[in-house]
C-alpha positions as CSV (number, residue, x, y, z in Angstrom):
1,X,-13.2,53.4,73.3
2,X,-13.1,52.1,76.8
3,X,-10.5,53.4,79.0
4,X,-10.3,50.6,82.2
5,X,-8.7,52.2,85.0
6,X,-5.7,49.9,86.0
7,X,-6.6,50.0,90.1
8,X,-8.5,46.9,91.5
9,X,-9.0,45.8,87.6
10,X,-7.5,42.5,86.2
11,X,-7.1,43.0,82.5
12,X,-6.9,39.8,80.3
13,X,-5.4,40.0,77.1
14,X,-7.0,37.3,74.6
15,X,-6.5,37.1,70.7
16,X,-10.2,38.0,69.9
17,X,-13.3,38.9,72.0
18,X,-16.2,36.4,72.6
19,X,-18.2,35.9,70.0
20,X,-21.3,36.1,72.3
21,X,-22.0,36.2,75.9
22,X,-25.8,34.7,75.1
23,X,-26.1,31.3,77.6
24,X,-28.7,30.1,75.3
25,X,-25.6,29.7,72.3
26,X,-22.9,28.0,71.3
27,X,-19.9,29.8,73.2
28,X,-16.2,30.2,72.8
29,X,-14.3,29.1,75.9
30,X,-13.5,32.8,76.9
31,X,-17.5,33.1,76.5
32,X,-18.1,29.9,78.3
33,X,-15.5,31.6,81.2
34,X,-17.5,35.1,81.3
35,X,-20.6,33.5,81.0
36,X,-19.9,31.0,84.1
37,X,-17.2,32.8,86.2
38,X,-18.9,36.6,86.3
39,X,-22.5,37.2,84.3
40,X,-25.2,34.3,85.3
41,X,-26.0,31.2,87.8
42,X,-27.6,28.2,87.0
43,X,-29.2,25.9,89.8
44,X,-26.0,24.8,90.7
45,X,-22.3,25.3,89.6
46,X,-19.6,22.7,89.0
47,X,-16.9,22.2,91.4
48,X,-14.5,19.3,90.8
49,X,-13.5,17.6,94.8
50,X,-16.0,15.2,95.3
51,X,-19.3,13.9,93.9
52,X,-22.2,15.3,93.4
53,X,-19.5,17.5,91.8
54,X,-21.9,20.4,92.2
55,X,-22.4,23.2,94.9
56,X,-25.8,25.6,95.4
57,X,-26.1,28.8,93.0
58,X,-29.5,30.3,92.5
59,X,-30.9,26.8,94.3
60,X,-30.2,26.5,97.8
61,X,-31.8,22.8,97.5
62,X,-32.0,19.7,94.7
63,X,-32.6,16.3,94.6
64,X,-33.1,13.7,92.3
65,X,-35.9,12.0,91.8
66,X,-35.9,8.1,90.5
67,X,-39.6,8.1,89.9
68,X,-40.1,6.0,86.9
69,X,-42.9,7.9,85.7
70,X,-41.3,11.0,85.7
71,X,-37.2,10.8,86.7
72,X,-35.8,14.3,86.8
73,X,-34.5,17.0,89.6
74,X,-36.4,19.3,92.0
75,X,-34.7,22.2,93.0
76,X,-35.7,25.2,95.3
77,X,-35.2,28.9,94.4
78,X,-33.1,30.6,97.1
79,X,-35.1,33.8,98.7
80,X,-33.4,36.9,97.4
81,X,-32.0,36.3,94.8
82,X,-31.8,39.4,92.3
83,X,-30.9,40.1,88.7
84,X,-28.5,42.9,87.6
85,X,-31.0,44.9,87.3
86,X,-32.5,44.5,90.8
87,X,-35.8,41.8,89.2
88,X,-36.1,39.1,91.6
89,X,-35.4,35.7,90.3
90,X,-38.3,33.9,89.9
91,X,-39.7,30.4,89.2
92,X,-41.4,31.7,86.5
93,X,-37.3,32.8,85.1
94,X,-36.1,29.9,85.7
95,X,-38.8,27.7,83.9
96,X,-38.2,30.1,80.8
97,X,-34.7,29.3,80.6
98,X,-35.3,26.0,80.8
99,X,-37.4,25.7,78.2
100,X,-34.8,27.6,75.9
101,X,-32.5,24.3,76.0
102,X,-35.8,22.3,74.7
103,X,-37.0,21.9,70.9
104,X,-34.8,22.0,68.0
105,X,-32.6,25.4,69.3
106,X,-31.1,23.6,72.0
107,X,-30.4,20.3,70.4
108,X,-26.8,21.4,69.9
109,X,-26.7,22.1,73.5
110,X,-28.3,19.8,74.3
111,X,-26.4,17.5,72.8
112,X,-22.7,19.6,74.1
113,X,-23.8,19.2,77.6
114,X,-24.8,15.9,78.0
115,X,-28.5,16.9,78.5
116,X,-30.2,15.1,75.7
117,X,-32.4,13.2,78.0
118,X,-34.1,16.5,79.1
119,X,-37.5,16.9,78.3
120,X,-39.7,19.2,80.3
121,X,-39.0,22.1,83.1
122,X,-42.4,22.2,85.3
123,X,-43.4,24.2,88.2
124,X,-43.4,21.7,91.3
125,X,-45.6,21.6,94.6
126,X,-42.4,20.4,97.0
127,X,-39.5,17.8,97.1
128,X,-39.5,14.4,95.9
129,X,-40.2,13.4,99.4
130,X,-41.3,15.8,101.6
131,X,-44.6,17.6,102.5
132,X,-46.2,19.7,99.7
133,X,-44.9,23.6,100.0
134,X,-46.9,26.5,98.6
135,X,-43.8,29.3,98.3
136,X,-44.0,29.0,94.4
137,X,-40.1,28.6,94.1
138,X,-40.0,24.6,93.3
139,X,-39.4,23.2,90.0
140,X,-38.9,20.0,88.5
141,X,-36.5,19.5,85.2
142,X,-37.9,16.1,83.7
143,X,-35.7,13.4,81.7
144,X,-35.9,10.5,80.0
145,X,-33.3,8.5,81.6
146,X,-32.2,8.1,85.2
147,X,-28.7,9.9,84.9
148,X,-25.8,9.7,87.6
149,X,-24.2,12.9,86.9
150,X,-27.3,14.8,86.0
151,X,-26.8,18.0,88.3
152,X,-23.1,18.1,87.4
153,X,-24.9,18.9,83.7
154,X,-27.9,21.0,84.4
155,X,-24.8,23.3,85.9
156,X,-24.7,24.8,82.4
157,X,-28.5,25.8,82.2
158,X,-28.4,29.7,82.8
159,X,-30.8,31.4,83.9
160,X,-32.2,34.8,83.0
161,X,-34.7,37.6,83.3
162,X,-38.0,36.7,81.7
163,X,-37.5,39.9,79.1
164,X,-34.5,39.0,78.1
165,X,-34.3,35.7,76.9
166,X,-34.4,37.4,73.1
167,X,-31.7,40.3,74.0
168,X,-28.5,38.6,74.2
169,X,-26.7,41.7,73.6
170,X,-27.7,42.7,76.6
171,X,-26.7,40.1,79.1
172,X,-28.1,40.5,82.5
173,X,-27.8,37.1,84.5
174,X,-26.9,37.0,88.3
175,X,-23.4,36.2,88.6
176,X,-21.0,38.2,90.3
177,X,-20.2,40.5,87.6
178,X,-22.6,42.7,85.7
179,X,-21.7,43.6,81.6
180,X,-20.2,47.7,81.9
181,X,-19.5,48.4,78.5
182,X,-17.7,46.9,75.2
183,X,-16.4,47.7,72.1
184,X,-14.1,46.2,69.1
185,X,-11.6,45.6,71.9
186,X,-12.3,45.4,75.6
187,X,-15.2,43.8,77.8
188,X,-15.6,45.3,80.9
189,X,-17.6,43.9,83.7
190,X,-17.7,45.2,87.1
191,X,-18.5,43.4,90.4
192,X,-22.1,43.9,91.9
193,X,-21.1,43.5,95.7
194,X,-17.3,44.5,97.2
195,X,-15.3,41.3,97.5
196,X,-12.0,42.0,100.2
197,X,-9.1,40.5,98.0
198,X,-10.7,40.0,94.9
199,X,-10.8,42.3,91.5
200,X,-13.5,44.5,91.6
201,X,-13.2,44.6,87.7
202,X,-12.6,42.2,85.0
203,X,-12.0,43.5,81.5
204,X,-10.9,41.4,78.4
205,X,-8.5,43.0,75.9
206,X,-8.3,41.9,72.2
207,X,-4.7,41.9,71.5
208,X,-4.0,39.5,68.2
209,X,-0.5,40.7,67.7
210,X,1.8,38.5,70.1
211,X,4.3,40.9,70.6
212,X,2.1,43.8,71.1
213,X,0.6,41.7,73.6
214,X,3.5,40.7,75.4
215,X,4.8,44.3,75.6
216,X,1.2,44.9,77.2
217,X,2.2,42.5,79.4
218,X,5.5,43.6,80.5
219,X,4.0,46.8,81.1
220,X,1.5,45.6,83.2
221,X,-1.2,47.0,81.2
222,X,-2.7,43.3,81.0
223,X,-2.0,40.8,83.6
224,X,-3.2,37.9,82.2
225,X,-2.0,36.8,78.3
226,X,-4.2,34.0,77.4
227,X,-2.0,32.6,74.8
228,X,1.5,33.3,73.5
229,X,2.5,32.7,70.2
230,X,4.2,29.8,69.7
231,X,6.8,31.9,67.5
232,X,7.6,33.3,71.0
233,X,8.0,29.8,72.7
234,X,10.6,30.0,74.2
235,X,12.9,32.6,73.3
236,X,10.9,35.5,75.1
237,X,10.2,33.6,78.0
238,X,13.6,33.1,78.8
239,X,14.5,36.6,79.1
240,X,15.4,38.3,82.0
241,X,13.2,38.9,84.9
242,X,10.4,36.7,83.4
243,X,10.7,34.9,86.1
244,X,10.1,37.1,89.2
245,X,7.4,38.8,87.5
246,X,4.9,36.5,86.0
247,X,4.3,32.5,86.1
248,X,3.5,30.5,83.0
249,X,1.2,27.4,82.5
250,X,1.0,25.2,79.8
251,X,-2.0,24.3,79.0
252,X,-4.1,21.8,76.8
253,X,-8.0,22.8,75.9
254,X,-10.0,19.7,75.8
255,X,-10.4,20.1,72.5
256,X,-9.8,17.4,69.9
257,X,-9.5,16.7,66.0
258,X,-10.9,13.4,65.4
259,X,-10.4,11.1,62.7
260,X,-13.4,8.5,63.3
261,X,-14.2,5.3,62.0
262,X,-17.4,3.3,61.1
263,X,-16.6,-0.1,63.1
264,X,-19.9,-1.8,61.8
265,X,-18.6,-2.8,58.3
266,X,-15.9,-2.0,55.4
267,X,-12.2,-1.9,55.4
268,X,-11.6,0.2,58.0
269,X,-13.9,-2.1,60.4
270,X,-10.8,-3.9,61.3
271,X,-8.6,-2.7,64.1
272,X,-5.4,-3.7,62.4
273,X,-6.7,-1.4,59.5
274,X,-7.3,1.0,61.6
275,X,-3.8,0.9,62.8
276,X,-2.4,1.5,59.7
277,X,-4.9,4.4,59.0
278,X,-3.6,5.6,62.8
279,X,0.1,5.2,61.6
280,X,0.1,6.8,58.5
281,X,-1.9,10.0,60.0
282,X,0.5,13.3,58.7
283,X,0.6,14.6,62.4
284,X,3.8,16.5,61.5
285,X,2.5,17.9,58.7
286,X,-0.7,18.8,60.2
287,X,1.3,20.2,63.3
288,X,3.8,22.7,61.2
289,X,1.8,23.7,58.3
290,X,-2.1,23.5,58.9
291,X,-2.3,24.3,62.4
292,X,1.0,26.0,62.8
293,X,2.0,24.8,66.3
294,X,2.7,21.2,67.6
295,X,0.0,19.3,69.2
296,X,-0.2,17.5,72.4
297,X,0.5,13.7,71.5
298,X,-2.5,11.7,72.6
299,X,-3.9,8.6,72.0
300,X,-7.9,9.0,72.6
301,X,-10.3,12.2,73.2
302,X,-9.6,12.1,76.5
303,X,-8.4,15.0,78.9
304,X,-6.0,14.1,81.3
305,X,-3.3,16.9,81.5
306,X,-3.7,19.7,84.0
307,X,-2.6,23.1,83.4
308,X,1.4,22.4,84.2
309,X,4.1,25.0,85.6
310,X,6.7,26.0,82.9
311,X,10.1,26.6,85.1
312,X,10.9,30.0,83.4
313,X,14.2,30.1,85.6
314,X,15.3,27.0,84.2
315,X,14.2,28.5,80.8
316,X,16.8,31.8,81.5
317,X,19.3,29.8,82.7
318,X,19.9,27.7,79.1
319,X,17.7,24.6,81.1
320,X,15.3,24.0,78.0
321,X,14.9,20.5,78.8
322,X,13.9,20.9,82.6
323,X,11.6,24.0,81.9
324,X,8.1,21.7,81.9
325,X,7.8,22.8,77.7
326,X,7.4,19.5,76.3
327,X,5.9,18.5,73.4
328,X,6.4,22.3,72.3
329,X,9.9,21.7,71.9
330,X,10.1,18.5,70.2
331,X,7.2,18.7,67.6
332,X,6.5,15.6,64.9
333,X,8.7,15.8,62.0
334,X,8.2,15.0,58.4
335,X,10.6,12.1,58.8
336,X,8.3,10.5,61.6
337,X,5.5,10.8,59.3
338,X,7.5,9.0,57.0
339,X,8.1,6.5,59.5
340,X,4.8,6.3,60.4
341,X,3.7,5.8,56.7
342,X,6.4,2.8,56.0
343,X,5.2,1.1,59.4
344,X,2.0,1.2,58.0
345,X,2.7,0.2,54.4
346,X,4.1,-3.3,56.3
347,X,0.7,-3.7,57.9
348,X,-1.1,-3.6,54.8
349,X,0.7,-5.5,52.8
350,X,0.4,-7.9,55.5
351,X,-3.0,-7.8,55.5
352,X,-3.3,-8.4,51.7
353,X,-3.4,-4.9,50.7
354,X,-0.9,-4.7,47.9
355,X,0.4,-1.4,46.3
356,X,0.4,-1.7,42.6
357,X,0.9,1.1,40.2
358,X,-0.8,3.9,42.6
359,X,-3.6,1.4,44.1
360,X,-3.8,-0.7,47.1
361,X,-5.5,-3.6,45.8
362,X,-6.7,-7.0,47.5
363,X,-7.8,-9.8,45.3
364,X,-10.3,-7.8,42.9
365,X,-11.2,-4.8,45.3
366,X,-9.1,-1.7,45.8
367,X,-8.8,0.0,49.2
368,X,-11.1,3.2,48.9
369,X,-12.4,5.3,51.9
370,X,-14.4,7.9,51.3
371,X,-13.6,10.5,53.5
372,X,-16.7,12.6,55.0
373,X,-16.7,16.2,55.8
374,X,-18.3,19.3,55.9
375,X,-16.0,20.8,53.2
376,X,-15.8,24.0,55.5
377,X,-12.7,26.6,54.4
378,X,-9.9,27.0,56.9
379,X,-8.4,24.2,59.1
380,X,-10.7,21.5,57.7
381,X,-9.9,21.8,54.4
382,X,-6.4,21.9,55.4
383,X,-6.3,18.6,57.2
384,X,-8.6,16.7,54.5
385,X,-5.9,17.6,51.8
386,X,-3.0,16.1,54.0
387,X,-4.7,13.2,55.2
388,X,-5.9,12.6,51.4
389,X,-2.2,13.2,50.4
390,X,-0.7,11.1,53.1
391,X,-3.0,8.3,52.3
392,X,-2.5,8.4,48.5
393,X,2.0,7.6,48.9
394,X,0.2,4.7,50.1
395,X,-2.1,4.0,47.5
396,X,-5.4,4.6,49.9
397,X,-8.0,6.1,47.5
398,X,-9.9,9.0,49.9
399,X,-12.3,10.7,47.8
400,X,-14.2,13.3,49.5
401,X,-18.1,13.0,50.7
402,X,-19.2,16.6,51.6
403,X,-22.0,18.5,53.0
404,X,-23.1,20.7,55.8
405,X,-22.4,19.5,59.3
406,X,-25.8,19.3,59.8
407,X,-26.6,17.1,57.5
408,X,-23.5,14.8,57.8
409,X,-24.1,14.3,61.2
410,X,-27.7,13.4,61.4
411,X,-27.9,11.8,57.8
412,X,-24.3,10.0,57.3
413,X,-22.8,9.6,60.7
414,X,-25.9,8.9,63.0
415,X,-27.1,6.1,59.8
416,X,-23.5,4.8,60.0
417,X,-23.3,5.6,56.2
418,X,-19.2,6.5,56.4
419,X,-16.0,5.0,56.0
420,X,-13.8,7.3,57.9
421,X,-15.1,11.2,59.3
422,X,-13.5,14.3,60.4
423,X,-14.9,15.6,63.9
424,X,-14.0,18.1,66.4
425,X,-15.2,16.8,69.7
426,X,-14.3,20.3,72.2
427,X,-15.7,20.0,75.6
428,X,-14.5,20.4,79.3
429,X,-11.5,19.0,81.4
430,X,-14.5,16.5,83.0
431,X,-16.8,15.5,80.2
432,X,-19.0,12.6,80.7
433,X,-18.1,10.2,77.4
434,X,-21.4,7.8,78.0
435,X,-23.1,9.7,74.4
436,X,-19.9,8.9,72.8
437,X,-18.0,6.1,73.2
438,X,-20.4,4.0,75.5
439,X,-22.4,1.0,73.4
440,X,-25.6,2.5,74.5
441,X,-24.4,6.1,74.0
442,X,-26.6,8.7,72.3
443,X,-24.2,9.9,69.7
444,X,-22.0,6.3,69.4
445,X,-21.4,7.6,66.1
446,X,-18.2,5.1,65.3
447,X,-20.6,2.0,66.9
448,X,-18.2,1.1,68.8
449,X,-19.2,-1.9,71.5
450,X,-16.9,-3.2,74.3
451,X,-17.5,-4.4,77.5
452,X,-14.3,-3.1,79.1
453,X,-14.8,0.6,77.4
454,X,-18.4,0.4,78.6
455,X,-17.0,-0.8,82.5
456,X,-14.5,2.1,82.4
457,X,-17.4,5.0,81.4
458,X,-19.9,3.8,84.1
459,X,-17.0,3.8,86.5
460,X,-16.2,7.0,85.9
461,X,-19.9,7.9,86.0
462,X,-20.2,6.5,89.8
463,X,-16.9,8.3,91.1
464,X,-17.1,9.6,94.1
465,X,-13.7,11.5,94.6
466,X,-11.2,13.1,92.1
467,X,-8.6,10.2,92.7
468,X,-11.2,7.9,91.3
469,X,-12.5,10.0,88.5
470,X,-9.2,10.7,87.1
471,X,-8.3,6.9,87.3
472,X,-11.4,5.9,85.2
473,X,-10.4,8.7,82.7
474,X,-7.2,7.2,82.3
475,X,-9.1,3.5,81.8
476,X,-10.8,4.9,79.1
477,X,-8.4,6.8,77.1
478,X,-6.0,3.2,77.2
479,X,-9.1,1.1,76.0
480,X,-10.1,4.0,73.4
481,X,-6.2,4.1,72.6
482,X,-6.2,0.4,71.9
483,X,-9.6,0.2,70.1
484,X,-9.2,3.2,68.1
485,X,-12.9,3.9,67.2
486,X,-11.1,7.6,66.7
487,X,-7.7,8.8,66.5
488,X,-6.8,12.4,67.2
489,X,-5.1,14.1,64.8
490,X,-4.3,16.9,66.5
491,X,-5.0,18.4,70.4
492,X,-3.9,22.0,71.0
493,X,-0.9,23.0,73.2
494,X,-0.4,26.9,74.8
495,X,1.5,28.7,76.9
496,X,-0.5,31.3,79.8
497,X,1.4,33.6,81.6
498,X,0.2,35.5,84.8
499,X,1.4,37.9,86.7
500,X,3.1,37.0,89.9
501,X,1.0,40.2,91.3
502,X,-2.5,38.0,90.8
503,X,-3.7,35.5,93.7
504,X,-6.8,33.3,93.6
505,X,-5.4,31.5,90.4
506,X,-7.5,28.5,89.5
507,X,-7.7,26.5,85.8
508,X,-11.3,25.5,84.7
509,X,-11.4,23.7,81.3
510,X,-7.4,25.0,81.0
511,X,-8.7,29.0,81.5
512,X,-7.8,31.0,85.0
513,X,-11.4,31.2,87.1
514,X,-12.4,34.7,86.4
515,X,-14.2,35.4,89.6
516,X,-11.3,34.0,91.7
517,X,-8.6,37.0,90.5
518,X,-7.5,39.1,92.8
519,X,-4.2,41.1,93.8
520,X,-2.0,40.1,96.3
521,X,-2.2,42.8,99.7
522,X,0.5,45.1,99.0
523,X,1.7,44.7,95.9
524,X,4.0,46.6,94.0
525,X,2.5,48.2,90.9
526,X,5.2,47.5,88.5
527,X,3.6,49.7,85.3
528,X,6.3,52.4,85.2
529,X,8.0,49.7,83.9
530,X,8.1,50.5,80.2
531,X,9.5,48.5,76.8
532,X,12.8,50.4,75.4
């Protein structure tokens, strides 16, 4: 059992640990946090003011190189840069790690982080243009295709000591922050240099209980509570002194349940169709008894709500509606999902769709759409029976295709062989949408073409400042809410609370910056404070 001492250590409670802190897998976003904020450096690192949207990590140079035999980036390895364990990082590192992202392993990576055009990591002789330089610490990353946001995305490429590429429980990187200790319930990791004003210690806490975690809280055991129940929302955060002592957020993960739709042929081709399908979607039902907690109400996969500042006094003082809560206090309802359903009833029948005895029928043909999935246990399974249920008041047949992910994406989605499919598309606040949603996309699994969608992604993909990035994202969730090539059945909604003790708080992908945390000079440690 670890034992964190509480001085110059922020301790945040979450409702499970990481499943793995290895760069070269698919991570959790508290993994994707520890994993960029404290343990390891790639090349670069995001950062979200102005384009290139990247500043230096372990490269202190890179440029891009349009060569048409070879397009790609050439970066330079900064002199003295170490490991946790005191190995200087190397070209030879880098390459490695590279290459771990190439071949079949890192297709779903790959294919996450908008790097499927990556081919080859090679040592290089100098910049693209520039004399030839003999240090050993250039290297070129190779691609396919010229890409405008390309070292925003090699940001997520880690890299790693040579010998431990194949000991991910071991994680030594050169971030910040090197891996202490951890068990069933707490991470520790402890930073490698002093910082004035930041926390010398970050340790996660696995607290699933929300009331044991909120007692944590209020004792200042924990200072950071990831999530809070939504049975707590917002009785407990309207009690008293909630509001001097800690600020809440909430918050909405990019992280979206798709319903998506083959344009190139069937019933379901046609947008008013797809309207209907849209309409009659059980988003109350899915909200109160498969997920258990309402979801943000969106049109198209599409992030474009900052964290947001819940007004806690307003909560204490009876103020419910000025408190910032939203859609958390006025979920869907069965009877708008009966609206919805009616609405769409009119729209089929006015398309030629009648009901008779159970069936929609239109001439000769009745209105079947097989609905793909991957038939996993759990929250899919849970959403296929009320969308199948939802469908069938109408008399929309939905018989289920199943089979592993694997094989329903590359086989059945990527051949267009679906009607209608159930996806989860989780990614970051700024995702690039080209592989998508664009007509020349990698992953256009829906086939959706359209000359103002296509405008609005290459816009967005030649921003130069935040103002006209976010403007483009809102241009392409209104066309992608008009289209409807997906619908999104449900986007989650939670509520962070902080202590007011904490500076340097700063949301990436909807989770505080880890490396940021520190306590404010002279605070009052409030832990004697105990729970009756």
């Amino acid at each position: 059992m670890i034992s964190p001492s509480t001085e110059d250590t922020v301790v945040v409670a979450v409702r499970r640990l990481p499943a793995t802190l290895d760069p070269f897998a698919e991570l959790d976003p508290w993994g994707q946090r520890v994993v960029d904020d404290l343990l390891f450096e790639g090349l670069v690192r995001r950062q979200g003011d102005r384009a290139p949207w990247i500043e230096m990590a372990l490269a202190d140079r890179c440029e891009v190189d349009h060569d048409p035999a070879g397009r790609g980036v050439v970066c330079h390895l900064r002199e003295g840069a170490q490991f946790h364990d005191g190995s200087p990082v190397t070209r030879e590192d880098a390459l490695l790690s590279v290459n771990q992202w190439l071949g079949p392993r890192g297709q779903g990576l790959r294919q996450r982080h908008g790097l499927d055009g990556l081919r080859a990591a090679v040592a290089a002789d100098g910049p693209p243009s520039g004399p030839k330089d003999s240090s050993g610490r250039w290297l070129r990353l190779v691609f396919e295709h010229d890409d405008p946001l390309v070292l925003e995305k090699i940001a997520a490429i880690k890299i790693v000591p040579r010998g431990r590429v194949a000991q991910p429980d071991q994680p030594i990187g050169s971030g910040p922050f090197r891996f202490v200790a951890g068990d069933n319930v707490h991470l520790m990791l402890e930073r490698t240099s002093k910082a004035p004003g930041l926390a010398g210690r970050i340790v996660l806490r696995a607290i699933d209980d929300g009331a044991a975690a909120l007692t944590a809280l209020r004792r200042a055991e924990v200072h950071v509570l990831a999530e809070v129940a939504p049975i707590h929302v917002p009785k407990e955060l309207a009690k008293p002194a909630m509001a001097a002592r800690f600020a809440a957020y909430l918050v909405s993960p990019a992280r979206f349940d798709l319903l998506l739709f083959n344009l190139r042929e069937g019933p379901q081709s046609g947008p008013r169709m797809r309207a209907a399908l849209d309409l009659a979607a059980p988003r109350g039902e899915l909200a109160l008894q498969v997920y258990g907690l309402p979801g943000l109400p969106v049109t198209a996969p599409v992030d474009l709500h900052a964290p947001a500042p819940i007004d806690l006094m307003a909560l204490a003082e009876g103020r419910d509606g000025e408190a910032g809560l939203g859609p958390l206090m006025t979920p869907p309802t069965a009877t708008a999902d009966a609206d919805g359903r009616a609405a769409a009833d009119a729209i089929l029948n006015e398309l030629g769709w009648i009901h008779e005895r159970g069936v929609r029928r239109r001439q000769s043909a009745v209105l079947r759409l097989p609905l793909t999935w991957d038939a996993s246990p759990g929250l899919a399974t849970g959403v296929a029976r009320a969308l199948r249920g939802a469908w069938k008041q109408l008399g929309v047949q939905a018989p289920s295709v199943t089979a592993s992910w694997p094989y329903v994406q590359a086989n059945l989605l990527r051949g267009g062989k679906f009607s209608v499919a159930l996806a989860r598309l989780a990614s970051g606040t700024d995702v690039d949408l080209y592989p998508w949603f664009h007509s020349r996309g990698a992953h256009n699994l829906t086939g959706v073409a359209d000359q103002t969608l296509d405008a609005a992604i290459d816009t967005y993909r030649a921003a130069l400042t935040r103002i006209d990035r976010d403007r483009a994202k809102q241009a392409i969730a209104a066309r992608l809410g008009e289209l409807r090539p997906a619908i999104v059945l449900h986007a989650p909604l939670a509520v962070t609370l902080l202590s007011r003790t904490l500076i340097g708080v700063q949301f990436v992908d909807d989770l505080p910056r880890l490396d940021r945390l520190g306590f404010a000079p002279g605070r009052t440690d409030d832990s004697w404070i105990r729970e009756p």
